[in-house]
C-alpha positions as CSV (number, residue, x, y, z in Angstrom):
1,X,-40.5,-17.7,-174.3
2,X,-39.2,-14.0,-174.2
3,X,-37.3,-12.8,-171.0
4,X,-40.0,-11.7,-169.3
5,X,-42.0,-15.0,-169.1
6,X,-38.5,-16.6,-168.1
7,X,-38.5,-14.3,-165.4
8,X,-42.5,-14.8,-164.1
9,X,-42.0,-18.6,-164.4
10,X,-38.7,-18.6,-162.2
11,X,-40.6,-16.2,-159.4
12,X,-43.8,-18.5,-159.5
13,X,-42.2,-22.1,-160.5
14,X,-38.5,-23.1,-159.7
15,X,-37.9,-26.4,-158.5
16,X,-35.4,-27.0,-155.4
17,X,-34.4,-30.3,-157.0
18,X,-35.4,-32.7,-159.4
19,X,-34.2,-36.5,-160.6
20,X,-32.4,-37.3,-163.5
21,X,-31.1,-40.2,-164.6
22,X,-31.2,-41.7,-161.0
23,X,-29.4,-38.5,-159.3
24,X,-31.0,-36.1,-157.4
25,X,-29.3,-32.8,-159.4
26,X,-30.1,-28.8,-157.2
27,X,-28.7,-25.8,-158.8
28,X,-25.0,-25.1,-158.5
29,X,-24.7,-28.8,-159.9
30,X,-22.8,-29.9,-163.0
31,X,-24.0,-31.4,-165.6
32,X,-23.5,-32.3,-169.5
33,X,-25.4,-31.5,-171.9
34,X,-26.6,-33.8,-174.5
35,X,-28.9,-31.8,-177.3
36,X,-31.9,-33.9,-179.4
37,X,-30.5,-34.4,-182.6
38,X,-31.9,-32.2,-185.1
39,X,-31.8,-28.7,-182.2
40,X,-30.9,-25.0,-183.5
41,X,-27.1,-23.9,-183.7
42,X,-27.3,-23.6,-179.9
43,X,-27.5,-27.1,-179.6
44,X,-24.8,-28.3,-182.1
45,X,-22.6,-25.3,-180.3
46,X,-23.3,-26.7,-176.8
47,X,-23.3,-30.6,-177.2
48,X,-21.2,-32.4,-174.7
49,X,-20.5,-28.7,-173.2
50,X,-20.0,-28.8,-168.6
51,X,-22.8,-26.8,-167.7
52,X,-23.8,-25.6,-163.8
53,X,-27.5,-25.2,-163.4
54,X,-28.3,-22.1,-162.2
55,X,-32.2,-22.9,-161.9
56,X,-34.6,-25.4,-162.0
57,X,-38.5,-24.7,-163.9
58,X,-41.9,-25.8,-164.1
59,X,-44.0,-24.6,-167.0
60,X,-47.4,-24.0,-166.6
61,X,-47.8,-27.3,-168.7
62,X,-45.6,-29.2,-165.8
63,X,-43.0,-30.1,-168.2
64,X,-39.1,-29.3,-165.9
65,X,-36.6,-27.1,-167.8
66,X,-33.2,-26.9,-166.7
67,X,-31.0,-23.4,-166.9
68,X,-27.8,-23.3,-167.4
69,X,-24.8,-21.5,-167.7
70,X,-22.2,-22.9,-169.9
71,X,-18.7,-23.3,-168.5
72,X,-17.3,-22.8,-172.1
73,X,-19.6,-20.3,-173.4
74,X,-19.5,-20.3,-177.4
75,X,-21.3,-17.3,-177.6
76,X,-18.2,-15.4,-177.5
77,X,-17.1,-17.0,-180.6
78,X,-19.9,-17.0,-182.7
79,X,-21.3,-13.2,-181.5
80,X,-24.6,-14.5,-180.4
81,X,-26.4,-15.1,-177.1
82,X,-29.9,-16.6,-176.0
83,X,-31.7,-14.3,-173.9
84,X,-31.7,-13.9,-171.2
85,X,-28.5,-13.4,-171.1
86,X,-25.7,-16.3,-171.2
87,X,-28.4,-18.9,-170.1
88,X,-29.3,-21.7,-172.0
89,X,-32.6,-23.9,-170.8
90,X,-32.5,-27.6,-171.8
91,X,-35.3,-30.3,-170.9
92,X,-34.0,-32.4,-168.4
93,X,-33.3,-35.5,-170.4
94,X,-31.1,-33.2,-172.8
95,X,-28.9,-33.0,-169.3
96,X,-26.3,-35.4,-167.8
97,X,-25.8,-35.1,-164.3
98,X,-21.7,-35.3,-163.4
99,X,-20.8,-37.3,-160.7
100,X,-17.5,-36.0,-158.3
101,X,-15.1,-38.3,-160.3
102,X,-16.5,-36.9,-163.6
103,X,-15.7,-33.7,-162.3
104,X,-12.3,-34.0,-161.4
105,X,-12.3,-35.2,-165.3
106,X,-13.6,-32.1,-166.1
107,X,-11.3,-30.1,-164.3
108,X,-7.9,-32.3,-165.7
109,X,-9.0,-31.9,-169.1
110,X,-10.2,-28.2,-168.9
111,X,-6.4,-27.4,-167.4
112,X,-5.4,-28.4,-170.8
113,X,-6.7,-26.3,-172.8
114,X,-6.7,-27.2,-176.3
115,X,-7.2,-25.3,-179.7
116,X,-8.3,-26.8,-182.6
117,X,-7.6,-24.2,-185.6
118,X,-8.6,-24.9,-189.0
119,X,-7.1,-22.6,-191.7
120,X,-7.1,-22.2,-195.4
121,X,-8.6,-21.0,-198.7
122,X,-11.9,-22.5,-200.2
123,X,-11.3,-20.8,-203.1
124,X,-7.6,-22.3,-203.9
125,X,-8.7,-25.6,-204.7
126,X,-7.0,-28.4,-201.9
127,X,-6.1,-25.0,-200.0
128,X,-9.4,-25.7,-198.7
129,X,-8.7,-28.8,-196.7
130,X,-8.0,-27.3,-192.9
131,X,-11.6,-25.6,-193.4
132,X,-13.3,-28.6,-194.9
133,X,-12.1,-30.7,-191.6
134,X,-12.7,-27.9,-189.2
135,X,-16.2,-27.3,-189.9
136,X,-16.6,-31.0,-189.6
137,X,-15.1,-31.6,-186.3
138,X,-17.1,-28.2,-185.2
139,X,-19.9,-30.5,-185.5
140,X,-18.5,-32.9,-182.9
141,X,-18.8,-33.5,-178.8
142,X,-15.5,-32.4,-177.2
143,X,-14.6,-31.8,-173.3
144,X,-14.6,-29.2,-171.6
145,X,-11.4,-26.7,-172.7
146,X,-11.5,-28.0,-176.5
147,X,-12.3,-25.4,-178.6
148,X,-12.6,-25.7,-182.8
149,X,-12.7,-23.2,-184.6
150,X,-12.4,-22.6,-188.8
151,X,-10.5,-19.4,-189.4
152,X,-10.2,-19.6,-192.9
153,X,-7.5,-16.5,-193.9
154,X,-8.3,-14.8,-190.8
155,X,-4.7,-14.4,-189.3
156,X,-5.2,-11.9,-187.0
157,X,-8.3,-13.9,-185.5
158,X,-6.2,-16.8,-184.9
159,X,-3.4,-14.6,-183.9
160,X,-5.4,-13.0,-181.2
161,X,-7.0,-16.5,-179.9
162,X,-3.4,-17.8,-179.1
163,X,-3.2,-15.3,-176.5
164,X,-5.9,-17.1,-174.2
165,X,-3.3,-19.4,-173.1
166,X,-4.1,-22.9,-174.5
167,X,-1.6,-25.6,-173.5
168,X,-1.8,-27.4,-177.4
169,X,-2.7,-25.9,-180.5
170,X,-3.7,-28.1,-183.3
171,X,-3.5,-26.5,-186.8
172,X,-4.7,-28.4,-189.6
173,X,-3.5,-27.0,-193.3
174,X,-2.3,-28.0,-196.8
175,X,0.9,-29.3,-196.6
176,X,3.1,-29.1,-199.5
177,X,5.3,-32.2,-199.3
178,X,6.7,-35.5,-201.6
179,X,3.9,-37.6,-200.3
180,X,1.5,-38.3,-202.3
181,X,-1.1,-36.1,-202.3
182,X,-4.1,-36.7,-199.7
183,X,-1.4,-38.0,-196.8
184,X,-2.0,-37.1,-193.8
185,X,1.3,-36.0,-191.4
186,X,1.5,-34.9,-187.7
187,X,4.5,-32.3,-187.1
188,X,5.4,-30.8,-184.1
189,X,7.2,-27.3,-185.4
190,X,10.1,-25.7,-183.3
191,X,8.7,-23.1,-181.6
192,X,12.5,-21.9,-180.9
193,X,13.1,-21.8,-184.4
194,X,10.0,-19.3,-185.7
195,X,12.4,-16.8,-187.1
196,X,14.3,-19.6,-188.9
197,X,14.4,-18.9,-192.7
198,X,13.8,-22.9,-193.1
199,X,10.6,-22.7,-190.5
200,X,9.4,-20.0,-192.9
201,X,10.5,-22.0,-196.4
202,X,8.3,-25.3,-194.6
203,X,5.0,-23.4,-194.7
204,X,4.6,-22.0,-197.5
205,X,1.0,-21.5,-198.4
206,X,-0.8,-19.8,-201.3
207,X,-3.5,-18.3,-199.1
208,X,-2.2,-15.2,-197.4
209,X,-2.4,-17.1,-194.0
210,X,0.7,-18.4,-193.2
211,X,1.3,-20.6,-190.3
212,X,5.0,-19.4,-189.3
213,X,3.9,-15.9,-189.7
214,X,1.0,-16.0,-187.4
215,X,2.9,-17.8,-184.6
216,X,5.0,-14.9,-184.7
217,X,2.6,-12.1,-184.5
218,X,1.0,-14.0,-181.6
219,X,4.5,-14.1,-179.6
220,X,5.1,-10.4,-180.7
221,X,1.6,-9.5,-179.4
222,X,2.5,-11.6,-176.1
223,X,1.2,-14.9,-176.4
224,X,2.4,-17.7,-175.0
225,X,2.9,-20.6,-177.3
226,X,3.2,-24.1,-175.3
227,X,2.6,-26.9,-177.6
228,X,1.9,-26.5,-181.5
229,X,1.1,-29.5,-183.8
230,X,0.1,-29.1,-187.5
231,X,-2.1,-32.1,-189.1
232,X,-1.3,-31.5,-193.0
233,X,-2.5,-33.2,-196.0
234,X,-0.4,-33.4,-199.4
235,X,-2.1,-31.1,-201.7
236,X,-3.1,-32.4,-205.6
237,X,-4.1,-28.3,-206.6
238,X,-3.1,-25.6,-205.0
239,X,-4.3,-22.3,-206.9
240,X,-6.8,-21.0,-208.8
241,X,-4.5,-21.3,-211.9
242,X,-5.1,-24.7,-211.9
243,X,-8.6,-24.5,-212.4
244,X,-9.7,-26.1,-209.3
245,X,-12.8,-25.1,-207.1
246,X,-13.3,-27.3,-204.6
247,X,-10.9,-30.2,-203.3
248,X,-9.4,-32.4,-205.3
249,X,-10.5,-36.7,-205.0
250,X,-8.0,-37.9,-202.6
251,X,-7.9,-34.8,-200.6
252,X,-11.4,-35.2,-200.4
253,X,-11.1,-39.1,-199.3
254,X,-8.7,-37.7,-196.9
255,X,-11.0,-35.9,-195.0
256,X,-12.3,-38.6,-192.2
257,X,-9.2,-39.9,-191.8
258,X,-8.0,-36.7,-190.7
259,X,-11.2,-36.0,-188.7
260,X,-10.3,-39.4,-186.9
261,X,-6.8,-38.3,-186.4
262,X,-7.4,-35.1,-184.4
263,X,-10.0,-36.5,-182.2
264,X,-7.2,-39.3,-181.6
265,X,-4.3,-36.5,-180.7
266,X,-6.8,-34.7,-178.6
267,X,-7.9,-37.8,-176.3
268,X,-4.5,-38.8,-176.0
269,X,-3.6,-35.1,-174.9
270,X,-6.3,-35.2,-172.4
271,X,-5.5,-38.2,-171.1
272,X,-1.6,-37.4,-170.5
273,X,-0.1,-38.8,-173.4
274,X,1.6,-38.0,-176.3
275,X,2.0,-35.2,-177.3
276,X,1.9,-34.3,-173.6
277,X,3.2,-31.9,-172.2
278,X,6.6,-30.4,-172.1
């Protein structure tokens, strides 16, 4: 429907409350929302998303849509919005109602704010492997105040996102190391130490994005850096002058594991363990 119909069917049709799932929910209620698989972009952005319902419709059909507006809005990071506005109408069995505990949940885990940042170079062969697991938990359910994002080279994008205050940020990169390539390691850099020539010497990276140097733009443009953790993975090519598009085999078998290993890091960071906080 275009904005105009939303607007006759909320004058004519809004509900004061409805049941779902055994709750009576009324707007200014929170809820979660949980998408049918197979929905637009919109619905792969917004699964498992804390929502407050601003309204409550009947179509002219009787079928109840719910409105809401997103507590972590993703249409700032993508550049797109559903009109009208920033509000996004689910049916109601695409909607979890959140009891008080749930929202005290909510609440705990959105105060820790965490930023998922996947970086790299498609093009430079396993240089690709931040991006390839990035895009891959962007098609996951996270909490509120977990935010993925894939910023390939984009340094000054990421630069500018660690200014919005996140208590942890998780970058996941190529690694250069002695492991054999496709291991997967969990550092915790110093963030004392960013102007360390052996910070700079540990990262490395063939893809004009590199780590050390973005931290410190972001602490030169203000930010301030709490809790950093990088998830890398031993490269096998690195570089177009190896002939690699693409990632190699046991970066690619790499891949879940290290999918599996960031959801771990962020439960246990929502939960108040390690790598808690400082």
């Amino acid at each position: 429907m275009n904005e105009w119909e939303w607007q006759l069917l909320e004058d004519n049709n809004a509900l004061e409350e409805i049941e779902i799932q055994g709750a009576r929910v009324h707007r200014g209620d929170q809820v979660r929302l949980r998408p049918r698989a197979g929905g637009d972009v919109f619905d792969i952005a917004l699964a498992g998303k804390i929502a407050t319902i601003e309204s409550l419709e009947q179509d002219y059909e009787g079928k109840v849509h719910v409105c809401v507006v997103v507590d972590d809005d993703p249409g700032r990071d993508i550049g797109l919005m559903r009109q009208p506005g920033h509000r996004f109408f689910f049916a109601a069995e695409e909607v979890e109602p959140l009891g008080p505990g749930q929202i005290e949940e909510k609440t705990e885990a959105a105060a820790r704010k965490i930023l998922i940042a996947g970086i790299g170079n498609i093009f430079l062969g396993d240089d690709g492997f931040g991006v390839e697991v990035a895009q891959r938990l962007g098609r996951l359910a996270f909490p509120a105040g977990v935010r993925v994002r894939d910023f390939g080279i984009r340094g000054f994008d990421l630069a500018y996102a660690l200014m919005e205050g996140y208590e942890t940020t998780i970058l996941i990169d190529a690694y250069p190391g002695d492991a054999s390539p496709g291991e997967l390691s969990v550092l915790e850099p110093d963030l004392d130490g960013l102007n360390s020539p052996d910070m700079q010497g540990n990262f490395v990276e063939p893809h004009a994005m590199n780590p050390v140097n973005v931290l410190r733009m972001a602490v030169g443009m203000g930010a301030e850096l709490r809790r950093v953790l990088l998830v890398g993975c031993v490269p096998a090519t690195l570089g177009p002058e190896e002939g690699q598009m693409g990632l190699s085999e046991p970066v690619t078998r790499a891949i879940g594991e290290a999918v599996k290993l960031v959801e771990n890091l962020v439960e246990r960071i929502l939960r108040g363990e390690w790598p808690g906080t400082k």
